[in-house]
N, C-alpha and C positions, 0 to 999 in steps of 0.2 A: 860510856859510848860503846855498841857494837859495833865489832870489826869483821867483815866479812872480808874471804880473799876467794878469787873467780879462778877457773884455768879452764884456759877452752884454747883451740889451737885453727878453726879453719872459718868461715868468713860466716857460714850458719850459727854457728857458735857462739862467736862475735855478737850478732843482731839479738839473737834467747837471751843472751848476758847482758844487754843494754836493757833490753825488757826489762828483767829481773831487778838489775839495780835501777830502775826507773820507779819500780812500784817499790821498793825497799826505802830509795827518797823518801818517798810518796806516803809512807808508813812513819819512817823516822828519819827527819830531816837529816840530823846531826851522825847518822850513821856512816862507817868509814870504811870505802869498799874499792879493795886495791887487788891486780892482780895480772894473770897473761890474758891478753886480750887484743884488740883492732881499734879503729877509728869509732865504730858504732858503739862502743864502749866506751871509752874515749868521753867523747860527748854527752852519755848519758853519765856521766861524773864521776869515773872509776878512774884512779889511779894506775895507770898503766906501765908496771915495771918492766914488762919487757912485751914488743907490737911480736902482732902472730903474722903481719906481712913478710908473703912469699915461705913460710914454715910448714904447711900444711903437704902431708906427703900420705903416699898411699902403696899397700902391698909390699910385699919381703924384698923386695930388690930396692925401693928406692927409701925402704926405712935404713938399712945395714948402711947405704950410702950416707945416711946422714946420722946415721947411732951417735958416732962420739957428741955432735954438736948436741943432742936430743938428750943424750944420757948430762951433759956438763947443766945444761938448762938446767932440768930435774931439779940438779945437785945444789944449781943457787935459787930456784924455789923452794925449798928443801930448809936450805939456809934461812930462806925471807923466813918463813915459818916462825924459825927456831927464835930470829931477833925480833919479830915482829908480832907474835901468838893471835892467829885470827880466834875470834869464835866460833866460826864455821867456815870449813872449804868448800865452798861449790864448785864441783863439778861437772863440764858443760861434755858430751859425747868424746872424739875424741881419744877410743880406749886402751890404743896400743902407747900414749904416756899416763893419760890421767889413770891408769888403772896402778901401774907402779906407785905414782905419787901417793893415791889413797893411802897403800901401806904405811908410805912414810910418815904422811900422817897417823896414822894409829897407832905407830909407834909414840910419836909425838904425846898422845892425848887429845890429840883435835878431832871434833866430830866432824864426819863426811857427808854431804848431801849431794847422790851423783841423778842430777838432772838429766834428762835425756840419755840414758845409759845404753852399755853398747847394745846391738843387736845381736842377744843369746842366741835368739830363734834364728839366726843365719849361721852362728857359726859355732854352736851348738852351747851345753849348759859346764861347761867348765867354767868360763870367763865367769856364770853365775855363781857360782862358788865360790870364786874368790873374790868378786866383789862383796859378795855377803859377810866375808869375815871380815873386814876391812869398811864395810861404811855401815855409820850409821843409820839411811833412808835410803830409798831406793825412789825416786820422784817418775813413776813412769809415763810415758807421752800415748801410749798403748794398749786398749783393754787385753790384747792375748799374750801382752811379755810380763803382765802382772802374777800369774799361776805361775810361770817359769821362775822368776824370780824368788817368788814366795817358796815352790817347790826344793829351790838351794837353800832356803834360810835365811834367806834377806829379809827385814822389815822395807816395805813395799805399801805407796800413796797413789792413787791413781788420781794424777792434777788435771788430763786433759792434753790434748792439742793443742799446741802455743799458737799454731798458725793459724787455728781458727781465729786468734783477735788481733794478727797479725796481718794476715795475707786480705786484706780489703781497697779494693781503689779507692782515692783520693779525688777524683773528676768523672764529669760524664763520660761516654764515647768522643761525643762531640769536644770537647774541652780535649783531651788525648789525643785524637788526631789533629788537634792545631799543635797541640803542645808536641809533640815529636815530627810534627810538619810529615805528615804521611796521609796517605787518597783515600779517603772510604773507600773507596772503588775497584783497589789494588789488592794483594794478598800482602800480607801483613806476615811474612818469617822471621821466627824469632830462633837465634843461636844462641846457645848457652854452655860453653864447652867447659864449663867447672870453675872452681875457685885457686886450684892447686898449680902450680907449672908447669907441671909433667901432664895433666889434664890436657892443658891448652896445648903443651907439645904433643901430643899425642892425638888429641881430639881435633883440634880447629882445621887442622891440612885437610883436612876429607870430610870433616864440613862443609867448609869452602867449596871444597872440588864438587860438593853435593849442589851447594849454593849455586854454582856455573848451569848441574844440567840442570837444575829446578829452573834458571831464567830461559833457556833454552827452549822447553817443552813451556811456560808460562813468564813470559819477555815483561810482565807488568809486575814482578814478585817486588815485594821491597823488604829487607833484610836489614834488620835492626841487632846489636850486641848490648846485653847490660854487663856494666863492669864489677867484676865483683868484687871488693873492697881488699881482699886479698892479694889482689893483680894488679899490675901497670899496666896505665894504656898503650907504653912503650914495647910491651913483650906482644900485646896482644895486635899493635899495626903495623909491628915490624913482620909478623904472618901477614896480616890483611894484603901488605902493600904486594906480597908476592903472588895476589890473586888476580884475576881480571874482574871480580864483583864487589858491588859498591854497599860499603855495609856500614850503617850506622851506627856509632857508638854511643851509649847511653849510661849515665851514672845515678841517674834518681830519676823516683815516681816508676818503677820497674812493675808494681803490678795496676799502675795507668796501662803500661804499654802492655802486660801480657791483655791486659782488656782489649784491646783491639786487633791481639793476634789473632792468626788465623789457624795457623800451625806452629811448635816450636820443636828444635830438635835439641836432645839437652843430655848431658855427660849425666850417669844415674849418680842421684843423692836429693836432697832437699830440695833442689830447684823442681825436680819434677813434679813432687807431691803439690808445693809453689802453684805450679804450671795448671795440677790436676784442682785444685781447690778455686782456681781459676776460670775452669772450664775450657782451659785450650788443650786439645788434642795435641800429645808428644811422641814424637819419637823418641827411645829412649836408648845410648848408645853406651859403651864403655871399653873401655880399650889399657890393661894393664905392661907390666913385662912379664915376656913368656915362661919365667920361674915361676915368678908370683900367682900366675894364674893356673899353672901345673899341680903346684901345692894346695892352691885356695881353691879348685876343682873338686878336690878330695877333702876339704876342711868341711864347705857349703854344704849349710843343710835344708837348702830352699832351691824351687827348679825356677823361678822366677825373681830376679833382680831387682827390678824398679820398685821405688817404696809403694806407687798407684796399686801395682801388681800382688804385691806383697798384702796389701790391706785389702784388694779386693779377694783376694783367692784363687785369682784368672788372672789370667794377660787379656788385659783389657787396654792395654797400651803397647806396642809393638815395641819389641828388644831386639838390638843387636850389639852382639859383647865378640874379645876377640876378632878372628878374621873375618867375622860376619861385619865387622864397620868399613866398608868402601863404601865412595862415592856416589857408585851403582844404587846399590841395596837401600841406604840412606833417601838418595832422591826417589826411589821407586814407592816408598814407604811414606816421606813426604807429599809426593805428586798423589795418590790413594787419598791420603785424609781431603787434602786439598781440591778433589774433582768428584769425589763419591759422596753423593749427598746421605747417603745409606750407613755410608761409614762415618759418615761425623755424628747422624743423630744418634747411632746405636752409643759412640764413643762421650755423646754429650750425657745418654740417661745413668751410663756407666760412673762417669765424676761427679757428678750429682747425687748420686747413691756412697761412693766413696766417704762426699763431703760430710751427708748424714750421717756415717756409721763412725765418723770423729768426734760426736757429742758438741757437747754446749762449751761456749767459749768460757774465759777464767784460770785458766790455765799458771797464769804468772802471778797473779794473786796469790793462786793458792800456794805456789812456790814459794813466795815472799814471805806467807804465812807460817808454814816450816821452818826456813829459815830462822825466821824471830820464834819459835817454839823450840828450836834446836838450841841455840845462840842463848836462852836464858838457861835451860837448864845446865850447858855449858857454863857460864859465865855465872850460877847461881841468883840470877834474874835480870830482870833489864833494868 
């Protein structure tokens, strides 16, 4: 029997790794796939030794915050490893721990397969190095981090876009607006302030306050939240309730509702590309601590943020990072997509074009297929 073990740590991560051991089932019933993960893991029949709810952290100040817990984890997956010998560790993004752990493994003897691996191209080709010495495959989501990769010395697979067979609605429009009980006739805002804690503390207050004057200048807005499986609804309405606007909370069928958004403003990472493969125009916003973004000023080696941005080559999606995120800026940027018919279509041919240059779906297939290609030669066959 193959033993595969997952570690992924934030709420995107979670959903690839359900995939992944969905089609791994799917391949080989009796196969046994345990590891760090969430609910959407969970469910798709992974063994869950330790939930990644509320773990997910970002930037130098609120990792050191959490080092010792992050370094102890490590140490008892580390552990799992040693009593438990997977055939293959997957690696789900993730890269300031799953990049340590690789080592651990290689020390070990365990082949690495790091899925969705970090983003060299932002924060330049060191991180490529050292994953190269340390994993066996490089499974890249990206046609331009595949040379980068390769150029360090990594063996490098280029599977595709998960999100392409991922990100599809489940109902018509019509179906969608009964199912979240909202007006065709209304503007349909969609808030998405991340998966992380510190996100929502950081992001949602001035979303909200953006939320206010968006009803303000458009008194019909209706304002919908999906929950991301990372978060309580407790964390996220004990903001809501210190707001004056009425905002929906939603936990399934999320890209139902981005189908009948209109506009969505959304913390930068997965959700946006989400958003952009959607066809709903984002604002796209991000807000660190003032160390972390001092340092990672000088790290970054891209002038645009957003993954849309990123893949198209342009800002083709409006940013604001730092003290560019108030309420102002945010609703100004919203009320624009929202009233400029000029601006939505130029903004529609743009994610349509995005969408194409992500290729043909298959993606997790091909993963899966690695895997049990790794997994025998490891194990000496299946």
């Amino acid at each position: 029997m193959i033993k595969v073990m997952i570690s992924t740590g934030e709420a995107s991560g979670d959903m690839h790794g359900a995939s992944v051991a969905t089609a791994l089932k799917a391949g080989q019933p009796d196969i046994r796939i345990f590891g760090m993960g969430g609910n959407a893991m969970r469910t798709a029949g992974v063994e869950i030794v330790y939930d990644i709810a509320n773990l997910g952290v970002f930037g130098l100040v609120e990792v050191l915050k959490k080092l010792p817990k992050l370094t102890r984890l490590r140490s008892f997956l580390a552990g799992l490893m040693e009593r438990d010998r997977p055939d293959v560790l997957l690696l789900i993004d993730y890269g300031g721990f799953n990049i340590p752990l690789a080592k651990i493994a290689k020390v070990k003897g365990i082949p690495v397969i790091y899925y969705i691996p970090p983003k060299v191209w932002v924060w330049g080709k060191g991180r490529a190095k050292k994953i190269a010495k340390t994993v066996e495959l490089v499974a890249a989501i990206f046609p331009f981090e595949v040379e980068v990769y390769r150029a360090a010395g990594a063996k490098v697979a280029f599977v595709g876009n998960p999100l392409i067979d991922i990100v599809k609605p489940s109902m018509t429009k019509e179906e969608a607006y009964s199912q979240f009980a909202a007006e065709p006739a209304k503007p349909v805002v969609l808030l998405m302030p991340g998966s992380r804690d510190q996100e929502i503390i950081n992001l949602l207050p001035p979303m909200l306050s953006a939320a206010e004057k968006l009803a303000e200048k458009l008194p019909d807005c209706q304002f919908f939240l999906p929950i991301a499986s990372t978060i309580s609804r407790e964390i996220l309405q004990n903001i809501i309730d210190r707001s004056s606007i009425s905002v929906r909370l939603t936990s399934e069928n999320t890209y139902d509702l981005m189908r009948i958004s209109d506009v969505a403003i959304a913390a930068s990472g997965t959700a946006t590309l989400e958003a952009a493969l959607m066809g709903v125009p984002t604002v796209i916003i991000y807000k660190v601590a003032a160390l972390t973004y001092f340092f990672g000023k000088r790290m970054i080696k891209i002038t645009d943020f957003g993954l849309p941005n990123i893949i198209a080559g342009r800002r083709v999606m409006p940013e604001l990072l730092q003290s560019e995120v108030t309420p102002d800026n945010i609703a100004k940027e919203a009320l624009i997509i929202l009233t400029d018919n000029t601006v939505r279509s130029r903004m529609a041919q743009d994610l349509a074009e995005i969408k194409r240059s992500l290729g043909e779906g298959g993606a997790v297939d091909r993963v899966a297929n690695l895997i049990f290609e790794v997994a025998a030669n490891s194990s000496g066959g299946i």
